[in-house]
C-alpha positions as CSV (number, residue, x, y, z in Angstrom):
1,X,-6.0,-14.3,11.1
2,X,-6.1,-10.7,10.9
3,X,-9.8,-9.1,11.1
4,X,-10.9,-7.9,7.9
5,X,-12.7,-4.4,7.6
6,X,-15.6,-3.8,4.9
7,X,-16.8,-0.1,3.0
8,X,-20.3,0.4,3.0
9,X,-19.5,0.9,-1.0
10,X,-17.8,-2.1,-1.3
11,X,-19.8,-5.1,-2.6
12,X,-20.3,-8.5,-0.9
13,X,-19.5,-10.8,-4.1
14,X,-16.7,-10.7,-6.3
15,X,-17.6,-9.7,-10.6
16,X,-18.0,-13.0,-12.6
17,X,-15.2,-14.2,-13.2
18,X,-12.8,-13.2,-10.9
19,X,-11.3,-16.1,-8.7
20,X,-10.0,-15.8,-5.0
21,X,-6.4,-14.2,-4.8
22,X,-4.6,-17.3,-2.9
23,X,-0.6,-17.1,-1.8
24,X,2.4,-19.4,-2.0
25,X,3.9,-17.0,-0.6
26,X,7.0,-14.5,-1.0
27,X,9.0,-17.3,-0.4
28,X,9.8,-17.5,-3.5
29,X,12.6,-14.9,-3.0
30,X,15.1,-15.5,-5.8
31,X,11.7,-14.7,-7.6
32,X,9.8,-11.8,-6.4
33,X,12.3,-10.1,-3.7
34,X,16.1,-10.8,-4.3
35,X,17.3,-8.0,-3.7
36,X,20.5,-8.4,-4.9
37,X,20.9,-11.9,-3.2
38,X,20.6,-13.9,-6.2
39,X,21.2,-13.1,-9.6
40,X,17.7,-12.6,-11.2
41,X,16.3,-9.1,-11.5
42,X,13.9,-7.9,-9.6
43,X,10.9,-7.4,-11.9
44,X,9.8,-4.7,-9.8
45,X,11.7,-2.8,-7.1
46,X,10.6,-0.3,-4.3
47,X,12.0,2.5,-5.8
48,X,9.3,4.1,-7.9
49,X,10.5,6.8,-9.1
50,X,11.6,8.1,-12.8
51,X,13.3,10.7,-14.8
52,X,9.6,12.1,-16.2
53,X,8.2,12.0,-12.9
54,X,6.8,15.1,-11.4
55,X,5.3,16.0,-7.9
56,X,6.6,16.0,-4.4
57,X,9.2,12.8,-3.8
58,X,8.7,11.0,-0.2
59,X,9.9,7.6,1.0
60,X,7.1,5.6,3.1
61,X,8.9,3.6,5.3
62,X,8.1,0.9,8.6
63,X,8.2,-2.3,9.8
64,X,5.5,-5.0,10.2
65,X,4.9,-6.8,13.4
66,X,3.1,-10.3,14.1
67,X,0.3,-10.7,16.7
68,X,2.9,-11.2,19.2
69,X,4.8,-7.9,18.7
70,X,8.0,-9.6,16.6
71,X,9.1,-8.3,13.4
72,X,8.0,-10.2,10.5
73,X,11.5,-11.0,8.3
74,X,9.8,-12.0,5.2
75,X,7.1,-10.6,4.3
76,X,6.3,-8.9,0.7
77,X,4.7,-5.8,0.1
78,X,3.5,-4.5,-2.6
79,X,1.9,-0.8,-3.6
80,X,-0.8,0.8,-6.4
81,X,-0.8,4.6,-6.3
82,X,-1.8,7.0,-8.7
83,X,0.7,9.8,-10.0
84,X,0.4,13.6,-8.3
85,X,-1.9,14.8,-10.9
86,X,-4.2,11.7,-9.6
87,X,-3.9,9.8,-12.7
88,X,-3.3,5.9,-12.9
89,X,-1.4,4.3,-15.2
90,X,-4.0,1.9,-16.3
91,X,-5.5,1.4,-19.6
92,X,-9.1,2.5,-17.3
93,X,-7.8,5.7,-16.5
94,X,-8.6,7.7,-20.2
95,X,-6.9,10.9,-19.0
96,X,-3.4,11.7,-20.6
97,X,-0.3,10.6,-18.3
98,X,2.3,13.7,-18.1
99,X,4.2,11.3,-16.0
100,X,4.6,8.4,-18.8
101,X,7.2,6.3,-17.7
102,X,5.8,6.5,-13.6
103,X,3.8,3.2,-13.5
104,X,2.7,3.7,-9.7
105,X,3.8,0.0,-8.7
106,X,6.4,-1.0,-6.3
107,X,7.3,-4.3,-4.4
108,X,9.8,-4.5,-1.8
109,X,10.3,-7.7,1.1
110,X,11.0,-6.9,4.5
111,X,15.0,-7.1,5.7
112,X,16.3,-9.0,8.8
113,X,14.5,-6.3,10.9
114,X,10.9,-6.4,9.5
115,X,11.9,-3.0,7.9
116,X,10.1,-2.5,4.6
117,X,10.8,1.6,2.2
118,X,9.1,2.9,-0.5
119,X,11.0,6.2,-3.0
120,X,7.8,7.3,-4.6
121,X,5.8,10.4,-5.3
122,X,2.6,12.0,-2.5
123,X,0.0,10.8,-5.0
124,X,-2.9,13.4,-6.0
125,X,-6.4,13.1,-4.7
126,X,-8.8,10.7,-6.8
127,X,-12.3,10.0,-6.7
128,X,-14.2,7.2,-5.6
129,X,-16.9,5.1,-7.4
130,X,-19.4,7.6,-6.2
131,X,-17.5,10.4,-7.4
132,X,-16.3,11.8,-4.2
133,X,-12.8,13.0,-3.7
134,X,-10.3,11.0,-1.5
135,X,-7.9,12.1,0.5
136,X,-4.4,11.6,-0.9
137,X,-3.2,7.5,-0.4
138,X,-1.2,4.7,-1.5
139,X,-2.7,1.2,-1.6
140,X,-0.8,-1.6,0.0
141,X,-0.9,-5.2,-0.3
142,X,0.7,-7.5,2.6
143,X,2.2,-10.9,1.6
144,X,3.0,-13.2,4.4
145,X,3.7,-16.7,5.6
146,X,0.9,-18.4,7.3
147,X,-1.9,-16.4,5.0
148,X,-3.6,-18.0,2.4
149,X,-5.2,-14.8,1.1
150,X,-3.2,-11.8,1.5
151,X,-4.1,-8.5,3.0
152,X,-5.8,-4.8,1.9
153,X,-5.7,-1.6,3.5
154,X,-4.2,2.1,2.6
155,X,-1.7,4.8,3.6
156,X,-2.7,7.7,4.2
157,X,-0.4,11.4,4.8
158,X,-0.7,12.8,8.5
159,X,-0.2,16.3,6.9
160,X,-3.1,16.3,4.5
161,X,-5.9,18.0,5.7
162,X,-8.3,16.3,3.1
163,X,-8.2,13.2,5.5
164,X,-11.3,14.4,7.1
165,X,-13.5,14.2,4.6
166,X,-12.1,10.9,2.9
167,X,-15.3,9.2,2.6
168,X,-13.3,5.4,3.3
169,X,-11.6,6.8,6.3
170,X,-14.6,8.2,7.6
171,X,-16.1,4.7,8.0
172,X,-13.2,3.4,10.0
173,X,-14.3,3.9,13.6
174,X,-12.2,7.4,14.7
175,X,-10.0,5.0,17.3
176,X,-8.7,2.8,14.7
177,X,-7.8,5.5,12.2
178,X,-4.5,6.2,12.9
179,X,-3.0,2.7,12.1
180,X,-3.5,3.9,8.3
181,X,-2.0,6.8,8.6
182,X,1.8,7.6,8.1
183,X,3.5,9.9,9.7
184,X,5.5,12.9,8.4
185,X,9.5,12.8,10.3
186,X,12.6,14.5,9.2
187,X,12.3,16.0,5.2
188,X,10.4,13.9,3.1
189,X,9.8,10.8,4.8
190,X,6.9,9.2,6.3
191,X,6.3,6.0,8.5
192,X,4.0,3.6,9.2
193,X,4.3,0.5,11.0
194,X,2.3,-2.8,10.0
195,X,0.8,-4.8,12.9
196,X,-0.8,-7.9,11.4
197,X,-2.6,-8.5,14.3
198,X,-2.8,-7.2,18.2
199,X,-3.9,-4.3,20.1
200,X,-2.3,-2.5,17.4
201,X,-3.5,-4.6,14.5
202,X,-3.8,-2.5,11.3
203,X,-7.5,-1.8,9.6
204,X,-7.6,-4.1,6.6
205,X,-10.2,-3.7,4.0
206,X,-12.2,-6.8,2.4
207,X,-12.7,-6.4,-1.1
């Protein structure tokens, strides 16, 4: 199983009542990921974007690799961003949403070649529970076979200078960093490979 990677900020024990996230999987696919395969609509889709939407319009794109290096067909991913003014839409966030129709969720499964894409916005910087400003990211969940719990961790932008005071990225030890962070290629898009596990294994956060 992949390592998992704790925040000091981060608390050990989940809030009452909150049970453990478990997995049947993806595998579901007519369900979560058809793609166009079967005829049932996709309840979410990896193309974020929307008519109101304002800010700067990137695709994330990669694939995602088991410990042994091979692409990993059918996996789900799913992401949790906040708009470019920084602003969730989420009845916690009380700030007014210019973007009102941009929900900042996206799912997508990998194709034949472990190749995953995100259309979205570059999300704006928010704070942390401490106040702090963060460096601009998306959150990403990984779905796979052979995981019972799935797994946590964060893209960041190669071309955003606010990385290096990010006060999460700044606890992942300096080697390590750079398997969160996507880089910037030809107009607007940005990739990041996942490695499950490996020399190349991807931080994952435990929360």
């Amino acid at each position: 199983m992949p390592r998992r990677w704790r925040p000091n900020n981060v608390p050990n024990q989940r809030p009452d009542g909150v049970t453990p996230s478990q997995t049947v999987g993806p595998y579901f696919k007519y369900g979560l990921t058809p793609n166009g395969e079967y005829r049932w609509n996709d309840a979410f889709t990896n193309n974020l974007l929307t008519p109101d939407v304002s800010g700067e319009r990137i695709r994330v794109e990669g694939k995602v690799y088991d410990g042994d290096g091979a692409a990993v067909v059918d996996c789900m991913l799913e992401i949790w961003q906040a708009d470019a003014q920084g602003r969730f839409c989420d009845p916690q966030d009380k700030r007014a949403l210019p973007n009102s129709s941009f929900k900042g969720f996206g799912r997508v499964g990998t194709d034949k070649t472990g190749s995953y894409a995100f259309d979205t916005i570059k999300p704006g910087s928010v704070p942390d529970p401490d106040g702090k400003p963060q460096a601009p990211h998306i959150l990403l969940a990984v779905f796979a076979r052979g995981m019972l719990l799935h797994l946590y961790t964060r893209i960041y932008f190669d071309d955003e200078a606010s990385n290096a005071a990010d006060p999460v990225l700044a606890q992942v030890p300096a080697d390590r960093r750079a398997t969160l962070i996507a880089k910037k290629g030809g107009g607007s898009v940005y990739t990041l490979d996942i490695h499950l596990q490996g020399d190349n294994e991807t931080v994952f956060f435990d929360v």
